[in-house]
C-alpha positions as CSV (number, residue, x, y, z in Angstrom):
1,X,1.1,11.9,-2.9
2,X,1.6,9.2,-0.6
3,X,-0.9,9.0,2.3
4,X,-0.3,8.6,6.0
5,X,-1.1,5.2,7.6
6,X,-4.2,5.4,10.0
7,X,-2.7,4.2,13.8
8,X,-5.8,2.3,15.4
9,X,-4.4,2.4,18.4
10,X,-3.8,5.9,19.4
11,X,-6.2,7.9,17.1
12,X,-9.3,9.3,18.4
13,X,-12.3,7.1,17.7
14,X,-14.9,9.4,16.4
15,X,-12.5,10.7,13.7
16,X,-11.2,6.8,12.9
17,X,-15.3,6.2,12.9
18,X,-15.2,9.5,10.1
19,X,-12.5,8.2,8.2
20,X,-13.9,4.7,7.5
21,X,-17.8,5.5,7.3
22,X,-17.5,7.6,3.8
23,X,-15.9,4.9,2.0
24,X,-18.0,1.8,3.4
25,X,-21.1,3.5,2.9
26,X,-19.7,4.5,-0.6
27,X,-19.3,0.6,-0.8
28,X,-22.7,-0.6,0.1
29,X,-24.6,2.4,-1.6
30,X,-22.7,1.2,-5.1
31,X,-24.3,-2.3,-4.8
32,X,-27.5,-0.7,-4.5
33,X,-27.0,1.4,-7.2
34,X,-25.9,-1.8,-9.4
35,X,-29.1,-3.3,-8.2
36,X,-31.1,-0.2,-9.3
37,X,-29.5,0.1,-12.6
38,X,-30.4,-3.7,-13.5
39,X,-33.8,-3.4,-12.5
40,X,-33.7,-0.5,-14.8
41,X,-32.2,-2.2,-17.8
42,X,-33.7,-5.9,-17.7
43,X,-37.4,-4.0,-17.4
44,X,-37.0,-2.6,-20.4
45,X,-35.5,-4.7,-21.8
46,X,-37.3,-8.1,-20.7
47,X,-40.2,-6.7,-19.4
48,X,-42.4,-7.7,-15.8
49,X,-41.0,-11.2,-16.2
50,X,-37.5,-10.2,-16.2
51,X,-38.1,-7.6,-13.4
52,X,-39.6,-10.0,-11.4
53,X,-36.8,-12.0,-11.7
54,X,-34.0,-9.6,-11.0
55,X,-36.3,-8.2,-7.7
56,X,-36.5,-12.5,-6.6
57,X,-32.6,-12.6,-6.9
58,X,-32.0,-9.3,-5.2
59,X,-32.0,-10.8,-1.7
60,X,-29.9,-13.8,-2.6
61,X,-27.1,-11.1,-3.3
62,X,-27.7,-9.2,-0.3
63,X,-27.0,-12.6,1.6
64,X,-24.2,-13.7,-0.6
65,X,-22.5,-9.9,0.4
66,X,-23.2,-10.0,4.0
67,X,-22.3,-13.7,4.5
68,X,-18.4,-12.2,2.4
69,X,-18.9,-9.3,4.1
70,X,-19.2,-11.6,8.1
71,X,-16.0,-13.8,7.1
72,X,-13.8,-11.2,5.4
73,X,-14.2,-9.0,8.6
74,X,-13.8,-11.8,11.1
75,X,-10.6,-13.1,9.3
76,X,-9.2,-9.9,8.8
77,X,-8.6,-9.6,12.5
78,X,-7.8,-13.1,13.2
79,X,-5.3,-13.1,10.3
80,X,-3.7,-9.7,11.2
81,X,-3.1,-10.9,15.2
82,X,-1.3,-14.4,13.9
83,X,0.7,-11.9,11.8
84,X,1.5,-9.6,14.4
85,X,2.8,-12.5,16.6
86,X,4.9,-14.3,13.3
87,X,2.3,-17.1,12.7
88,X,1.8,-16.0,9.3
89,X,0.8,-20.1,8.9
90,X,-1.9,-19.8,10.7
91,X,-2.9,-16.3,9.5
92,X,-3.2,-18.7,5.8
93,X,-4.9,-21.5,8.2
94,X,-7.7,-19.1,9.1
95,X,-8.0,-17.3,5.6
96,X,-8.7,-20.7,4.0
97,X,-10.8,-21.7,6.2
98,X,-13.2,-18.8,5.9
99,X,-13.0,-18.9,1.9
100,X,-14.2,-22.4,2.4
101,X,-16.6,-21.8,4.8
102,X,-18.5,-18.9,2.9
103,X,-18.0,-20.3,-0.1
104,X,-19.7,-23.4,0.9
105,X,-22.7,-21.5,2.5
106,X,-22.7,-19.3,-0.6
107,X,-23.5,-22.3,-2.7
């Protein structure tokens, strides 16, 4: 069954806020979860050190997820408004760019 494109511009904002909370919270709660679940494994089966380790790095891919998450939002809109006006170059311009850029700060 095919699904009904969401209009943005004409739909009430507390039920476009409904529609996109579920499945971005359902997004962030699943890294968590992944988080959790290595934490789980690697204790028992490294031990403290392991643990440790795995609770040290935790942060890093909390920062390495909102630095993807900062850029992939940003350029989405940027990308979609060149698009909308027939610059699809510099929708491509401004996708690269913000790959590099995160990328870069990500290493």
């Amino acid at each position: 069954m095919k699904r009904a494109a969401i209009d943005f511009g004409r739909t009430d904002l507390v039920r476009l806020f409904a529609e996109m909370f579920l499945p971005t919270l359902a997004g962030l709660l699943s890294g968590v979860v992944l988080n959790v679940a290595d934490g789980v494994f690697v204790g028992r089966g490294v031990g403290s050190g392991g643990l440790a380790a795995v609770n040290i790095a935790a942060p890093i891919f909390l920062f390495a997820y909102a630095v993807s998450l900062l850029f992939g939002s940003g350029v989405s809109v940027v990308a979609a408004m060149h698009l909308a006006q027939g610059r699809a170059r510099a929708a491509c311009i401004n996708i690269t760019q913000a790959l590099t850029v995160s990328l870069s700060l990500m290493l």
